[in-house]
C-alpha positions as CSV (number, residue, x, y, z in Angstrom):
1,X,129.5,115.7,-7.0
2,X,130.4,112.8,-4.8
3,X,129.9,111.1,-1.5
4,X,132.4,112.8,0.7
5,X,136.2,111.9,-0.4
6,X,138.8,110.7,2.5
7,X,140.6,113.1,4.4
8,X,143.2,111.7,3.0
9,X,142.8,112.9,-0.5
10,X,143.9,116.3,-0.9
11,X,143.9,117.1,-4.7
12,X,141.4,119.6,-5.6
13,X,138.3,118.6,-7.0
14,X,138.3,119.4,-10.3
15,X,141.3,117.4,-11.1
16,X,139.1,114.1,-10.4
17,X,138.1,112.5,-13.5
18,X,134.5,110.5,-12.9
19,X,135.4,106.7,-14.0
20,X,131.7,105.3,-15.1
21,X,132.1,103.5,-18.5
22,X,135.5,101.3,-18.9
23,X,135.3,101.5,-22.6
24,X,135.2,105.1,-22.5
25,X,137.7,105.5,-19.9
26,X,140.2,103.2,-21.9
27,X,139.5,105.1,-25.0
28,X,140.7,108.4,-23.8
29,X,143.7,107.1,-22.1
30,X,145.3,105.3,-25.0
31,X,144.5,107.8,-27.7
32,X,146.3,110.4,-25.3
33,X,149.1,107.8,-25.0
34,X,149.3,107.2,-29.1
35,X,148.6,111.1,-30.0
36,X,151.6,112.0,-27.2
37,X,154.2,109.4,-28.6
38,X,156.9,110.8,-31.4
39,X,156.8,107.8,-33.2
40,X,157.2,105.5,-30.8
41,X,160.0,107.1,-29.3
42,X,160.8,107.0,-25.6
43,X,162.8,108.8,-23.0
44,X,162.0,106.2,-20.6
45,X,165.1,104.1,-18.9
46,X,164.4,100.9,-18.9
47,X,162.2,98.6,-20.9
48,X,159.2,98.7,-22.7
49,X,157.4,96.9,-20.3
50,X,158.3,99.1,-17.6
51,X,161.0,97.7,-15.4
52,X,163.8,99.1,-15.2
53,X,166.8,96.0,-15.6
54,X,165.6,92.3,-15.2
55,X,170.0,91.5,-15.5
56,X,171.2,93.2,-12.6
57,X,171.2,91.9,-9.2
58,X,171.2,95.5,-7.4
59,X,170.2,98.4,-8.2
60,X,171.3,102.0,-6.7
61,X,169.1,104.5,-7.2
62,X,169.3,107.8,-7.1
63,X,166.2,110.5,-7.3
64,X,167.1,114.4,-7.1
65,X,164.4,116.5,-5.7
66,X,164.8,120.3,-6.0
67,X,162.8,123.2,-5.7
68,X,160.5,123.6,-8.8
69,X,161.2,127.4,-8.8
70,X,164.7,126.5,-10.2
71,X,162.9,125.1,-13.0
72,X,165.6,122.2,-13.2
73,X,164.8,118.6,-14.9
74,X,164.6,115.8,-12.3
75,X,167.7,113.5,-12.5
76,X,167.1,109.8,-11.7
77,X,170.4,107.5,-11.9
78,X,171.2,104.0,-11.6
79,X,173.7,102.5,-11.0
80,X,174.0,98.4,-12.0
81,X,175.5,95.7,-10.2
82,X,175.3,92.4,-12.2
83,X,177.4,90.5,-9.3
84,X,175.6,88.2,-7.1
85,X,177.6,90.3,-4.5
86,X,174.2,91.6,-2.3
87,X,176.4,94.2,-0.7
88,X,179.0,95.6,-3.1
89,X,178.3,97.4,-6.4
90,X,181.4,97.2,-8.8
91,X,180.0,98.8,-11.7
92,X,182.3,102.1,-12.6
93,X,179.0,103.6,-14.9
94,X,175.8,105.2,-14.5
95,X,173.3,105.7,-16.9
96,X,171.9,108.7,-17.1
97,X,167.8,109.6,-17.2
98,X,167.8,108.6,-20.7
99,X,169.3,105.6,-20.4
100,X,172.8,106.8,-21.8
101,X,176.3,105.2,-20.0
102,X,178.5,107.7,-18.6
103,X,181.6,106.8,-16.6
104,X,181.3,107.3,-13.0
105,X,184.5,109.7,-12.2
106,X,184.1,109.1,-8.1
107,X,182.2,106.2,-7.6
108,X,181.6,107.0,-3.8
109,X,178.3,107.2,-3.4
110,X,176.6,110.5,-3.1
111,X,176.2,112.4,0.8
112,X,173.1,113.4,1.0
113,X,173.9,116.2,3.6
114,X,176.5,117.5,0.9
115,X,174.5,117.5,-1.7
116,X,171.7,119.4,0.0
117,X,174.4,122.3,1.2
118,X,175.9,122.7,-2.6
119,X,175.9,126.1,-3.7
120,X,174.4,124.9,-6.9
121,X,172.5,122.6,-6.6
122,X,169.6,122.7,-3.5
123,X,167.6,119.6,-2.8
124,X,167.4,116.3,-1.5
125,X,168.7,113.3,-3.1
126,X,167.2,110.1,-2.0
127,X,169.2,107.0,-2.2
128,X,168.9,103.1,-1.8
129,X,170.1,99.9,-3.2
130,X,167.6,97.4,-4.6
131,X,168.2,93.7,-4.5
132,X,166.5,92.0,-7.1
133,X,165.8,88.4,-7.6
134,X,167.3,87.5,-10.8
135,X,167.0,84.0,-10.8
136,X,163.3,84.1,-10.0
137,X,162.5,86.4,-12.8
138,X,164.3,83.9,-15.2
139,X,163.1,80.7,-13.6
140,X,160.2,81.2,-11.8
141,X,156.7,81.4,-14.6
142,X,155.0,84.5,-14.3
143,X,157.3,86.1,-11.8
144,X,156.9,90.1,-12.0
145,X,157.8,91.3,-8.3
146,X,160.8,90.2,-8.3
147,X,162.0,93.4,-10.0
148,X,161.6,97.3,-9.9
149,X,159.0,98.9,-12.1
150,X,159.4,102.4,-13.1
151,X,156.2,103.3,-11.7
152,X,157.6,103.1,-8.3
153,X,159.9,105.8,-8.5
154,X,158.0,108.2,-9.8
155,X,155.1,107.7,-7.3
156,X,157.7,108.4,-4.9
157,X,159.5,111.0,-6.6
158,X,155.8,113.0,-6.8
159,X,155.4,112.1,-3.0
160,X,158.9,113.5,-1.5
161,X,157.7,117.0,-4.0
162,X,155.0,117.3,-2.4
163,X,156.2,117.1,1.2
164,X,159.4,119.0,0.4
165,X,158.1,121.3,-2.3
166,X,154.3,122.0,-1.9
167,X,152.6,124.1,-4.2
168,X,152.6,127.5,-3.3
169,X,149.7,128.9,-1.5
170,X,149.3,132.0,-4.1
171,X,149.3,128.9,-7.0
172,X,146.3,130.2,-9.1
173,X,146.4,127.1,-11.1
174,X,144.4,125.7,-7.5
175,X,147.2,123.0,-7.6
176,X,147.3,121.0,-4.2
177,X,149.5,117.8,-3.1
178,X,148.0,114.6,-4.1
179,X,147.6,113.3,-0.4
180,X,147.9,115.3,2.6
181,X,151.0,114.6,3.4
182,X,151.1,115.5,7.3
183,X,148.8,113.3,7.5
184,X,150.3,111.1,5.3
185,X,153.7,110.6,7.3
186,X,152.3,111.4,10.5
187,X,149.2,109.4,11.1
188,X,148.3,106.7,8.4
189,X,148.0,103.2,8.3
190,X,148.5,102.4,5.2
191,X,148.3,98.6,3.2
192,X,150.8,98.0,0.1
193,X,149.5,95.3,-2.1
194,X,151.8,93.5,-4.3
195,X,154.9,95.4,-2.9
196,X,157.6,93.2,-5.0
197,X,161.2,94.1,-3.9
198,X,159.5,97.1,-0.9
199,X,161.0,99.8,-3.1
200,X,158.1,102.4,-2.6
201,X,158.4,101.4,1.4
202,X,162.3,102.1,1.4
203,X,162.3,105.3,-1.4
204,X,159.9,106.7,0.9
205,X,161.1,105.9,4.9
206,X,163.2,109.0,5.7
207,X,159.9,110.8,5.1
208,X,158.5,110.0,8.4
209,X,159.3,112.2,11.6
210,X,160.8,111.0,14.3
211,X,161.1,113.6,16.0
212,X,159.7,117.8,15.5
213,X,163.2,119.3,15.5
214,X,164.4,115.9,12.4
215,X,161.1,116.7,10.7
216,X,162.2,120.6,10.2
217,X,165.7,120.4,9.5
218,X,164.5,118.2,6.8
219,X,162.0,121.1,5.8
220,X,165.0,123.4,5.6
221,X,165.0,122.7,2.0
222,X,162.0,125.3,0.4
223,X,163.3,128.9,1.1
224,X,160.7,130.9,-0.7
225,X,158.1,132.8,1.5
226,X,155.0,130.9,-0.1
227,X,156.6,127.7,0.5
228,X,156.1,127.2,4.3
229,X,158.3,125.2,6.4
230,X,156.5,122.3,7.4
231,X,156.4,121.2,11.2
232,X,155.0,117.3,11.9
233,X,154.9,115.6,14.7
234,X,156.3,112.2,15.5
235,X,155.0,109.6,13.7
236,X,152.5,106.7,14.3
237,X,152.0,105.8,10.7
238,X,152.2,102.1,9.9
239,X,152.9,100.7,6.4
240,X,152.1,97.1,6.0
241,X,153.6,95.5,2.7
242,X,152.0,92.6,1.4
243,X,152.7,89.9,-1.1
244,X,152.6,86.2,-1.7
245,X,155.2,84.3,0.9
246,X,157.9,83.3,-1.8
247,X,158.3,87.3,-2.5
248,X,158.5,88.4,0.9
249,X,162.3,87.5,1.6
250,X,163.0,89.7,-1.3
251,X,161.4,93.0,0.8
252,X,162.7,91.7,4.2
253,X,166.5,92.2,2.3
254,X,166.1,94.9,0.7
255,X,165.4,96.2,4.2
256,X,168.5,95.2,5.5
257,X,170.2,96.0,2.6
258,X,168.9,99.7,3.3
259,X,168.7,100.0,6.8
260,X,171.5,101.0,9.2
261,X,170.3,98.6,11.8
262,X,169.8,94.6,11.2
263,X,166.4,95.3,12.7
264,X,163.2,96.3,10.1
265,X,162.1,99.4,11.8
266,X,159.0,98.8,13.7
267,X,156.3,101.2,11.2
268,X,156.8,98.1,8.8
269,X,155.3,95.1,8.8
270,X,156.0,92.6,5.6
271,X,152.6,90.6,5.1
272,X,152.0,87.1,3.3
273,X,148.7,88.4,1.5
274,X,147.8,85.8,-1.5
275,X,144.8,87.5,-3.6
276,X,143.5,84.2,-4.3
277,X,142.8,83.6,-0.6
278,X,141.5,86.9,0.1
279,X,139.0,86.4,-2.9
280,X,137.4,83.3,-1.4
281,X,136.6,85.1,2.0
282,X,135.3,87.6,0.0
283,X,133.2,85.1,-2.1
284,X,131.8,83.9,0.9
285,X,130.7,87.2,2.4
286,X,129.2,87.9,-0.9
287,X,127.3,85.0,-0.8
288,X,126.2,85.6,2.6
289,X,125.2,89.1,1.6
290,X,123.2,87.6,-1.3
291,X,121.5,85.2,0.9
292,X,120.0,88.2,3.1
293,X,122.0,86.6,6.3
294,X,124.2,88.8,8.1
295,X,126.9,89.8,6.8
296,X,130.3,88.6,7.9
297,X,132.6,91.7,9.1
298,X,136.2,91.7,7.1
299,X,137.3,91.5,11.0
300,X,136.2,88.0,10.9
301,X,138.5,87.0,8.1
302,X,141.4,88.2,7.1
303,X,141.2,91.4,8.5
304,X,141.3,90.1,11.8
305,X,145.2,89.9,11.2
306,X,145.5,93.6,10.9
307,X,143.8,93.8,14.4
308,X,140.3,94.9,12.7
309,X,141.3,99.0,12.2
310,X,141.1,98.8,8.6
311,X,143.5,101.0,6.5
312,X,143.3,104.7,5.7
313,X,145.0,104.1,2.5
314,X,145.7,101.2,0.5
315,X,148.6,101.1,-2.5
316,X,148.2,99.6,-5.7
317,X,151.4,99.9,-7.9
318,X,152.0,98.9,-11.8
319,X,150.3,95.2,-10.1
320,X,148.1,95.6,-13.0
321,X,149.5,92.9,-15.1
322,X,148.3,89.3,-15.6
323,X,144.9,88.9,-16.7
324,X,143.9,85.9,-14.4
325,X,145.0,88.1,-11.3
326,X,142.7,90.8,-12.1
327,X,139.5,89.6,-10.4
328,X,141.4,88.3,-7.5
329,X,143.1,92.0,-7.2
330,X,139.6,94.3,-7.9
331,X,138.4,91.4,-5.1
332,X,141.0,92.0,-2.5
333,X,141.2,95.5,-2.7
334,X,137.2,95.4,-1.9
335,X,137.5,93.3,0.8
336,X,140.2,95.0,2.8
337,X,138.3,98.6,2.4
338,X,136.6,100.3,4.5
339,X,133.6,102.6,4.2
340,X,133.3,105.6,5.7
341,X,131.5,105.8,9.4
342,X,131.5,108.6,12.4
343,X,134.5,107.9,13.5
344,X,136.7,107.8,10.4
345,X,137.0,108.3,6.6
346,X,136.7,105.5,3.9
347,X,139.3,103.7,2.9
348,X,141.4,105.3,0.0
349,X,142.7,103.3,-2.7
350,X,144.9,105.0,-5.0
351,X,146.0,102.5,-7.9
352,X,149.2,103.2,-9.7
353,X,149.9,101.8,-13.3
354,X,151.6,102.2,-16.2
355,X,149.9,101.5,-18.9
356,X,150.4,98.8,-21.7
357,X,147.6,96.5,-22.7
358,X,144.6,98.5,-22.8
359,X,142.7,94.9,-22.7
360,X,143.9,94.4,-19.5
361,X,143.7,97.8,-18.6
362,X,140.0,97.8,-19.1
363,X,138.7,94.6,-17.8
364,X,140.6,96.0,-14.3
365,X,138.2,99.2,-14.3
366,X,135.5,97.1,-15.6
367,X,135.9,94.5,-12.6
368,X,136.3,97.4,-10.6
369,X,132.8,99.1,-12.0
370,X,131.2,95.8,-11.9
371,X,131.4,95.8,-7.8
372,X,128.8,99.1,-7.8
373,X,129.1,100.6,-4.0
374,X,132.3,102.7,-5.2
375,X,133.5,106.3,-6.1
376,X,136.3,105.6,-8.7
377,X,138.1,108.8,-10.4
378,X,140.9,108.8,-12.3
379,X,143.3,111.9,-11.1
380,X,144.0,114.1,-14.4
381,X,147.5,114.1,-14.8
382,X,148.0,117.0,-17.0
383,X,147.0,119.5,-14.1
384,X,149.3,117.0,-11.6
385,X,152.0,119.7,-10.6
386,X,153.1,121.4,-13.4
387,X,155.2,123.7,-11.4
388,X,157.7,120.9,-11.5
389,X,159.9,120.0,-15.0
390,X,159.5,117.0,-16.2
391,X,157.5,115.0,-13.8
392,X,157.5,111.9,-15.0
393,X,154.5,110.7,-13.0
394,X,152.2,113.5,-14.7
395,X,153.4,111.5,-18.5
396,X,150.3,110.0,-20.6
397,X,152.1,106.8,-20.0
398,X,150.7,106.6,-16.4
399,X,147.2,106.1,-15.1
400,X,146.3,106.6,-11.4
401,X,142.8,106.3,-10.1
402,X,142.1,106.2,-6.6
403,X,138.6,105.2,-5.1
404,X,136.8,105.0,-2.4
405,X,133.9,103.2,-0.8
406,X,130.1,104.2,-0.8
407,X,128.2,105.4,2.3
């Protein structure tokens, strides 16, 4: 069907989607959007866009994650801070997954540990507080990083069911994880692009081991017998998150915002990555290509800063968005990949993105097309876990593709 797909990759294969012709692509995509929405209506929080609040400087988020064999809807709950206060929230409300206000009646946060050991309720319940820029998004032209999409927290939300809550092994719906996530939190270096306030980055650090003995007491959570306990060992994944230099203090707080020591733990490594500079190394190994000269290794460029190892995977969330940065994107993403050799697997890129503009929408696959040496699917979100209730991630609103690099 295809060259040989990453290791990394661990959806079956019949849930891959072939992405050959943009138009068509876009086509089916948007009527599924248009034949799906009631009239327009939305259970979405947040805006039509798809952030969440561009008025509040903090966010606390809260994701439930339960065992799917409860068949209980996923809760998501925010809490706004409009203060400029980067520590303290003093909002006494929450909304609630569809947006409604509801008055906080304790508003200590949450224990995780206490929620996990509720008679009631079994799961985990993954917490942070996001600092957004507010005067950046008001002041600063074109500015779209400086808040949290929704797209964000549903990629993560799908990534702690599958560690947590796997599908079972007697599934007959041949439903597997998206990635494989052992390898995944265990041994991965992975390259965020356009990683705004590090959400994804912080939503998802408590998923990495450091330790056997932490790793399975986190596993404690799945009791059914077709549900194994997973055991990992400790982790040497790296996660590098990249943007342009006047975003980065935003990920660096959010950090310490989030972290229980002043220090950014050492997996992470916050990256000035402009797309417009990467595109112009790439232009010139193009050209050098074209020429017939030999060609000039990533190592020689950029990559060099990454000390030349490439990436396994490489994270593309909701940064399809401006129509000028598209080229610069489908460019960078190219340039930064890796294809597969004896030693390794190919690069994976799995792009995330709700979708609005379908113009935009298809002159990114188009761009991406256009570059000819790649396997680009689109992963068919109506077979994406339907073990779990209302899995936002799995909605028609949502595209995610991932692709890989030609032998």
């Amino acid at each position: 069907m295809f060259d040989k797909k990453p290791k990394l990759l661990s959806i079956d294969d019949s849930h891959l989607i072939r992405v050959s012709d943009s138009n068509q692509e876009i086509f089916e995509l948007y009527s599924n959007l248009n034949s799906i929405n009631d009239g327009g209506k939305d259970d979405e929080d947040g805006s039509a866009l798809g952030f969440l609040d561009s008025q509040a400087s903090i966010l606390s988020i809260q994701i439930e994650v339960q065992d799917p064999s409860t068949k209980s809807r996923n809760n998501l709950l925010i809490k706004k801070n409009n203060s400029n206060n980067d520590g303290a929230d003093d909002s006494n409300h929450t909304r609630d997954k569809k947006g409604k206000i509801k008055r906080l009646k304790n508003r200590r946060t949450i224990d995780s540990e206490s929620y996990r050991s509720s008679e009631h309720q079994k799961g985990r319940l993954i917490q942070a507080n996001i600092y957004q820029d507010i005067q950046s998004i008001h002041h600063r032209r074109g500015d779209t990083g400086s808040i949290l999409w929704r797209s964000t927290l549903h990629l993560s939300q799908l990534l702690w069911y599958d560690l947590l809550y796997p599908p079972p092994s007697n599934d007959s719906q041949s439903t597997k994880t998206l990635l494989d996530m052992s390898l995944l939190i265990t041994d991965t270096r992975i390259l965020e692009l356009g990683s705004g306030t590090g959400s994804l980055a912080i939503l998802c650090d408590s998923m990495f081991p450091k330790d056997s003995s932490s790793s399975s007491s986190s596993s404690t959570l799945s009791s059914r017998t077709t549900r194994p306990k997973p055991v990992f060992n400790p982790s040497s994944t790296t996660w590098t998150l990249s943007d342009r230099s006047d975003q980065l203090q935003t990920i660096v707080k959010n950090f310490r915002l989030n972290c229980s020591t002043p220090n950014i733990p050492d997996r992470y490594t916050i990256q000035e990555i402009d797309w417009l500079e990467v595109e112009k190394a790439w232009s010139r190994r193009r050209s050098k290509i074209d020429a017939n000269q030999k060609d000039i290794s990533p190592s020689s460029s950029i990559f060099a800063e990454f000390n030349g190892e490439g990436f396994d995977l490489i994270l593309v969330v909701d940064c399809i968005y401006h129509e000028n940065l598209i080229l610069p994107l489908i460019r960078t993403i190219d340039h930064l990949s890796k294809p597969s050799n004896d030693s390794s697997s190919a690069t994976l890129v799995l792009v995330v993105s709700e979708l609005r503009s379908h113009e935009i929408s298809e002159l990114f696959i188009s761009s991406w097309l256009d570059l000819h040496d790649w396997n680009i699917f689109r992963i068919n979100s109506q077979k994406l876990r339907n073990d779990i209730v209302d899995l936002k991630m799995a909605k028609p609103r949502y595209a995610i593709w991932c692709g890989w690099k030609k032998n």
